[in-house]
N, C-alpha and C positions, 0 to 999 in steps of 0.2 A: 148160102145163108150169110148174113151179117155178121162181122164181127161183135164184140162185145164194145171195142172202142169204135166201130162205124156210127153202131147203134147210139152209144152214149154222145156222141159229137151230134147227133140230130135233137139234144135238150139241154145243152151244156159249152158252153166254150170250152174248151181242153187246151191248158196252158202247159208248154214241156219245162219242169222243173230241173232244168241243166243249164249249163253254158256251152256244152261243145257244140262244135259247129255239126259234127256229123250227123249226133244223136237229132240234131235240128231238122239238119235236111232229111234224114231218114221218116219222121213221125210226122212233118208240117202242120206242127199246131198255129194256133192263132196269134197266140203271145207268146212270150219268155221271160221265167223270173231267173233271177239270179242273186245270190248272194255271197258273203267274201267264200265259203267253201265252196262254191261251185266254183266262180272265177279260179278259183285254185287248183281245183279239177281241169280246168278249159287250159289253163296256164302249160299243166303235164298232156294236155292232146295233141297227138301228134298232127292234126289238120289245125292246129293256132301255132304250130312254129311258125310258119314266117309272118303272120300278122306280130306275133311275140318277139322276134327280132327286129322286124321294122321299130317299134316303141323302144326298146330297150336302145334302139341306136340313136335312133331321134333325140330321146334323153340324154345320152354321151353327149353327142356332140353342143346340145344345148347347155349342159352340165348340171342337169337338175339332179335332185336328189333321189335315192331309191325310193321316200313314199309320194315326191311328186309323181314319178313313172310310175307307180303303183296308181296312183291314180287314174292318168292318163290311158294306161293299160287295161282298167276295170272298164272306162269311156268305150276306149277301142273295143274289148271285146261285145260290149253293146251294141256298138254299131255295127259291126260285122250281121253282127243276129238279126236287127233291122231292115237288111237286105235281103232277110232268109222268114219272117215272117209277118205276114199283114199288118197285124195289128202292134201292141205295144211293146216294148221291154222294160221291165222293173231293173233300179239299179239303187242298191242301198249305200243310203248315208252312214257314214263310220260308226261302229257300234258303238264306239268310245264315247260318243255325243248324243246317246241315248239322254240324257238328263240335263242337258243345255239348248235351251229352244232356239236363242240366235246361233251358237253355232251351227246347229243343225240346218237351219236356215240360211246360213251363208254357205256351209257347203253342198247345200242342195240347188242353191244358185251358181255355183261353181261347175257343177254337175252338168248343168243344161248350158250352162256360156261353152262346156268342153264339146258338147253335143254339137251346139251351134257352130261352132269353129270347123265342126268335120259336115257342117251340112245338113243336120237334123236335127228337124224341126222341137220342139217339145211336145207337141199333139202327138208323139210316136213312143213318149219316155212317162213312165212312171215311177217318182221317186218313192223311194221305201224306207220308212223311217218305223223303230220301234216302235211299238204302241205304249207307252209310258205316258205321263199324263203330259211331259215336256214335250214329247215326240207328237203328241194329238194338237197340240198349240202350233208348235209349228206347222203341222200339216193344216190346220187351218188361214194359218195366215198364207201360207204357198200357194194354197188352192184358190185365197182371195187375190193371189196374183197370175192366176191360170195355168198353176202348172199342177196337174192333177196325182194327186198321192195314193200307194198302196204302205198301210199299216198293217207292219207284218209283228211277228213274235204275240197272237193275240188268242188268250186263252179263258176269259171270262164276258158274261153280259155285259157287264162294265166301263170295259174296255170296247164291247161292242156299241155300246150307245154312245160313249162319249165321244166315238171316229163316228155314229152318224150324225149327232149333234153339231161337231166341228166340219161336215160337208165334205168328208175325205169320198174322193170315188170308189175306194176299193179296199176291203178290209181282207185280212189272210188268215184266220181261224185255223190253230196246229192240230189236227186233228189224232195224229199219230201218238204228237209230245203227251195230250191229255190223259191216252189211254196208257201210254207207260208208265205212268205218276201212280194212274190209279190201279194197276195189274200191281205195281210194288209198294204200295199202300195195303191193297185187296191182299196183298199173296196170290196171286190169281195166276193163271198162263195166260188166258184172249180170254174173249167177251165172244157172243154173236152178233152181228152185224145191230141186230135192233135193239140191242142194249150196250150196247159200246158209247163209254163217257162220252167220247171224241165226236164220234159221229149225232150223238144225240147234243151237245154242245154246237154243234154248226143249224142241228135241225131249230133250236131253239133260237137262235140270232135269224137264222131265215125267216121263219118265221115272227118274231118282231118287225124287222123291217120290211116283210111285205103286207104284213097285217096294219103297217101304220106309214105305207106308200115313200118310203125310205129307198132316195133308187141308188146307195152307195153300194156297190155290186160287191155280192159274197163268194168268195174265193178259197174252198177250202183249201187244202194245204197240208205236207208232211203226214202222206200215207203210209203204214206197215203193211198192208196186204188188200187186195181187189174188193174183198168185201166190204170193205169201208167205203171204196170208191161207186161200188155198185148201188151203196144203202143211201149215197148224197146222188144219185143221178138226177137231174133236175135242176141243181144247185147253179146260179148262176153264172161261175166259172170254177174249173178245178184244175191244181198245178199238179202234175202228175210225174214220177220219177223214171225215165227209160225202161227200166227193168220192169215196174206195170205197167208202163205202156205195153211191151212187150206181150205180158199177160194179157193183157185186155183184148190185144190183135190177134189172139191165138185161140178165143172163147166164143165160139161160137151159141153160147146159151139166148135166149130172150131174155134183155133188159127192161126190169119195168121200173118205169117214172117213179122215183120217191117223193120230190119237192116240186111243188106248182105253187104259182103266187095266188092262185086263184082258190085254194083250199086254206091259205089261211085261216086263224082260229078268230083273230078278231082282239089279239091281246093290248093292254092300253099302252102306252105311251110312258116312261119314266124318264124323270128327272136327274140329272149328274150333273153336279157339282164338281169341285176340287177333294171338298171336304169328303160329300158322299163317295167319289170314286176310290180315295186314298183306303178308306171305312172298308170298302168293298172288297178292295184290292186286298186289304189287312185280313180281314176275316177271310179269304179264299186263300187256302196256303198253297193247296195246285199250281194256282197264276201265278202268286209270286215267286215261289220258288221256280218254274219252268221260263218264266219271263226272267228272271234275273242269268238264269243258266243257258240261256237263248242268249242270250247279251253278253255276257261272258266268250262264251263257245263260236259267236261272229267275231267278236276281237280278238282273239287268240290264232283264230283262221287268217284276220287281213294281218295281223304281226307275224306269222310264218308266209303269206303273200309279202312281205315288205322284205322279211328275209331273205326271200326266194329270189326275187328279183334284185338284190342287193348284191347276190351271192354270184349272179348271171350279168351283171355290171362290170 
């Protein structure tokens, strides 16, 4: 019999939510996301020491500074990964630049010039910038220069329609973070799978934009446990953590379809503003607060990567 993750990879891209290279070669998903904790992660695996040493030396001898090689380091580990699976790698823009559009645009330009230097192309990279209303600006002007974006940290309708509005390709719905908020909101322990905030939050983005032929591909994101994974099967891609990949391969149950574009409900079309989305954003204290502590919790991650690497200099 099939496994649980055979089965779900025949309705679903399955993207491996890591940086190390092992866990890569082990699962052979499609894509790979990554962000500053994971690189951090990939940073202590013992199959990235010598790519880890090669950069940390390159940088000596060049004499660049620890967060330049922190840079270049995040680049390298990308490309590594791009040798190990088909399709794309996500590589996020400094969290710190969540709220400034040209910076985030000039280091997402930086991004793919490091890419290009090593030989890869930008049709294989997806940058990843917060979904904050700065972070959505820029992702559309980027994508008006063909370099196609996943907006990640994204936890309301809102924020959902304004990344389809701005033409981003790929949005990351936290599915996990939503349901945490609301179990310590609730008092709650879990949910069941068909009443789960998280996963009913991604069911309701999917369904708008397939209901209104939106093809910026939905990607749920940040799972606590398989049944979440089970209840988005269908879902256009989902980034998935080693440890349920794991689960997933070991479950031999029948998985049935939850999301088809073609059951769509048929719902209309909404408007977002600056104004409306800030409104939206204000009245939803879930988003803001998880968005705000998403953003946080990446920067804190690349300044202990800057330390890291500082320390190994």
């Amino acid at each position: 019999m099939k496994s649980v993750l055979d089965q779900l990879r025949q309705m679903t891209v399955v993207v491996a939510d890591t940086g190390e290279i092992e866990a890569v070669k082990r699962y052979q998903p499609i894509d790979c996301t990554t962000n500053p904790s994971l690189v951090l992660g990939a940073l202590k695996d013992p199959a990235s020491e010598e790519l880890v040493a090669r950069e940390l030396e390159a940088g000596r001898r060049a004499g660049k500074s620890a967060e330049a090689v922190t840079e270049a380091l995040t680049v390298a580990v990308g490309a590594e990964l791009t040798e190990l699976v088909p399709g794309r790698v996500s590589t996020e823009v400094d969290a710190c630049l969540s709220f400034d559009t040209e910076a985030s645009i000039k280091r997402a330009r930086a991004i793919i010039a490091e890419y290009a230097a090593r030989g890869i192309d930008k049709d294989r990279i997806l940058i990843k910038l917060a979904s904050t209303w700065e972070g959505i600006r820029a992702a559309e002007r980027l994508q008006g220069e063909g370099v196609d974006c996943n907006l990640t940290l994204l936890f309301s309708m809102a924020q959902a329609v304004a990344c389809a509005d701005a033409g981003a390709f790929l949005i990351s719905p936290f599915v996990g973070r939503i349901t945490d908020w609301h179990k310590k909101a609730e008092g709650r322990d879990g949910y069941a799978p068909e009443e789960d905030p998280g996963v009913l939050s991604v069911r309701r983005i999917y369904d708008y934009y397939k209901s209104n032929g939106i093809p910026t591909v939905v990607m749920g994101a940040s799972f606590r446990n398989t049944g979440q994974i089970k209840a988005l099967a269908g879902c256009d891609n989902l980034t998935i953590a080693p440890k349920l990949l794991d689960e997933l391969a070991n479950d031999t149950d029948t998985l049935t379809r939850a999301l088809s574009a073609d059951q769509a409900s048929g719902v209309a079309p909404m408007k977002m503003d600056e104004a409306t989305f800030r409104w939206e954003m204000n009245a939803d204290a879930m988003a803001t607060e998880k968005l705000a502590e998403g953003i946080r919790n990446f920067d804190q991650d690349h300044r202990k990567l800057i330390a890291l690497v500082s320390e190994r200099m």
